[in-house]
N, C-alpha and C positions, 0 to 999 in steps of 0.2 A: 419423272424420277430426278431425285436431285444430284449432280456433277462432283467432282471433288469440290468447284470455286464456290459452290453454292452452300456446301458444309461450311468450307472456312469462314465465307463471310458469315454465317450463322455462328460460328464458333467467336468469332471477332467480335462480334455483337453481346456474344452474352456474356462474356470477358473484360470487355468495357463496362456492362450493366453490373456486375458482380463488384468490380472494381468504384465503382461509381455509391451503391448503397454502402461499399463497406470504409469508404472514405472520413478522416475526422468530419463533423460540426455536418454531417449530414442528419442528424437525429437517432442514429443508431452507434452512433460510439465507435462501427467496425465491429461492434458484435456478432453480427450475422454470417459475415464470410471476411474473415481477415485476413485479405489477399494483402502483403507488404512485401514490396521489392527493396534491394539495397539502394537505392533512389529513394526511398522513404526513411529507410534510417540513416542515410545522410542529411534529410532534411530537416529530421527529428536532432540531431547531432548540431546542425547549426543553429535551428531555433530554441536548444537550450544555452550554446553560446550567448546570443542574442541576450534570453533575458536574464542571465547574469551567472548561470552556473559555472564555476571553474572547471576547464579543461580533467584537469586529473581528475577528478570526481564524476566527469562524464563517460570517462577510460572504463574507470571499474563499474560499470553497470552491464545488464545484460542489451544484448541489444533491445530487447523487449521491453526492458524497462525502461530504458532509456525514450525509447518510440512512444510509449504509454503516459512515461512523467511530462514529454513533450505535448501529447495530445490525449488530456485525460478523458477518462468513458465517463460520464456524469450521466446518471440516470434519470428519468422524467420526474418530476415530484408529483405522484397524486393531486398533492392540494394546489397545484397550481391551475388544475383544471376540474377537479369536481368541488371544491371548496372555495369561499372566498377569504381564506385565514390569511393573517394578516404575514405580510412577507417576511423573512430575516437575514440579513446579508450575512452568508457563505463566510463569515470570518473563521481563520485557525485555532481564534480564542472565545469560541462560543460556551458559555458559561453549559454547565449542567441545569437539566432538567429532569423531571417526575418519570416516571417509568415507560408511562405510556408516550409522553412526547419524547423520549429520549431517542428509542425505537424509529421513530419517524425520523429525527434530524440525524442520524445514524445513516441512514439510507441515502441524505441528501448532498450535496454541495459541498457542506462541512466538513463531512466525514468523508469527503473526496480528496479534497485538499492536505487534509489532514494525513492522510494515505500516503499521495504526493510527497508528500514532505521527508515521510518516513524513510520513504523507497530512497532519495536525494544522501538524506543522514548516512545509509546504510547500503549505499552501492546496489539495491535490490535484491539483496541477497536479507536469510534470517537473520538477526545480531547475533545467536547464538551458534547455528549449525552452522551459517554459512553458503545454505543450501537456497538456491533460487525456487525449488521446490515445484516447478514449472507456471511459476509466476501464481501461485495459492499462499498468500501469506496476508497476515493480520494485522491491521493498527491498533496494539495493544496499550491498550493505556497503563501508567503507572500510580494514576490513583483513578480510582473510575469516578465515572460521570462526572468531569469537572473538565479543565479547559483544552481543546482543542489545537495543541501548540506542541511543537517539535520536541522541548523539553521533556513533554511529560506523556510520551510514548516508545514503543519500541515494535523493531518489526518484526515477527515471528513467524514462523509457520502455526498451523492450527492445533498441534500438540501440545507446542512449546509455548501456543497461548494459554492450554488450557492447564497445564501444572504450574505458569503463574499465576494464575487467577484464582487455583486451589491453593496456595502457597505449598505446593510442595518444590518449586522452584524458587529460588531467593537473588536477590543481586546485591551483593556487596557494595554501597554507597563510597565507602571510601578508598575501593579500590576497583570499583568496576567489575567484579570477577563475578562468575553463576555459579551458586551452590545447589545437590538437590538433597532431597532426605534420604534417608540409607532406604534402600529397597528400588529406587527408580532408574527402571533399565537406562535412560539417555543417559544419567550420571557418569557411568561409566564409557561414556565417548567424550562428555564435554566437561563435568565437572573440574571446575576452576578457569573457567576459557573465561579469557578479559572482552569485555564489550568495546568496538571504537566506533564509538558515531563519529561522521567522518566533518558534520558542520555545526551540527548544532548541540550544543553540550547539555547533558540528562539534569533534571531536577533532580541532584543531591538530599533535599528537604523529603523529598515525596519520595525515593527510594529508600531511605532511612527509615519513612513510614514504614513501608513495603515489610523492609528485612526485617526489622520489628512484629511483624506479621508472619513473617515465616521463623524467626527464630522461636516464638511462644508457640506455634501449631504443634499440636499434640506426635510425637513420631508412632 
């Protein structure tokens, strides 16, 4: 029969092993058991130091986010292992493609990055609500399937992605502000809230698109 000493060491063992698979750059991202101590968002906090994030802009994040944009989850790429297609480097400004490949690089690298990025812009919070949403939020592009680049997205929760993408939400290009169509419950919490990305400034060109899009939709 086993002791108390004999539990603990068992307990110390699987604690190490728990900690151990759910560690960054071990293959699993920390997916599986996201054991993180304040020892880890302080290290998360200096290695965004390190690679060039401003102080203040590391303040307003969640600590989550912050942990995450340090050590991003990049997920395995199918075709690196059951295909021999041909590689693409993970750039922020990956042109669009066709439907079906789009779907794919969507998944990858790219659109990891690309994420990253957003979360940085945007303190990891939505642009619109505000709301960390327990870290469920979208890299919404502002013209789809086209380049992969801080400009020309925004971060949202899954709602507020999908009444931009229906144009029943609009953003004001020359003033930043979010407009919605008369009948849309958020309207009346956020209508007229100004966006502030906090590094990288929005395509003007492709949100002009956008409003134009939402100003012709039928009410």
């Amino acid at each position: 029969m086993l002791n108390y000493n004999s539990w603990w060491m068992i307990g110390s063992e699987i604690f190490r092993y728990v900690r151990q698979i759910s560690a960054p750059g071990n293959g699993t991202g920390g997916d599986i058991f996201p054991v993180k101590t304040q020892q880890d968002y302080r290290a998360a906090y200096r290695k965004l130091e390190a690679d060039g994030y401003a102080p203040a802009v590391i303040e307003q994040m969640t600590t989550g986010a912050a942990y995450n944009l340090a050590y991003p989850r990049i997920p395995l790429k199918r075709s690196e292992n059951a295909t021999s297609e041909r590689k693409r480097k993970p750039d922020v400004d990956i042109q669009g493609e066709p439907c079906e490949r789009f779907v794919t690089q969507r998944s990858g690298a790219a659109q990891t990055k690309f994420k990253n990025l957003l979360v940085e812009n945007f303190a990891g919070r939505c642009a619109v609500t505000g709301w960390v949403n327990g870290g469920v939020l979208v890299a919404a592009h502002i013209e789809h399937g086209t380049r992969y680049n801080p400009s020309n997205g925004i971060l949202l929760t899954p709602t507020m992605h999908a009444l931009f993408d229906a144009d029943l939400m609009g953003i004001d290009p020359s003033t930043l502000t979010v407009h919605f169509k008369p009948g849309i419950e958020a309207g009346e919490l956020f209508e007229g809230k100004t966006l502030n990305p906090l590094v990288y400034d929005l395509d003007t060109d492709r949100l002009a698109a956008r409003w134009a899009d939402f100003l012709g939709t039928e009410e």
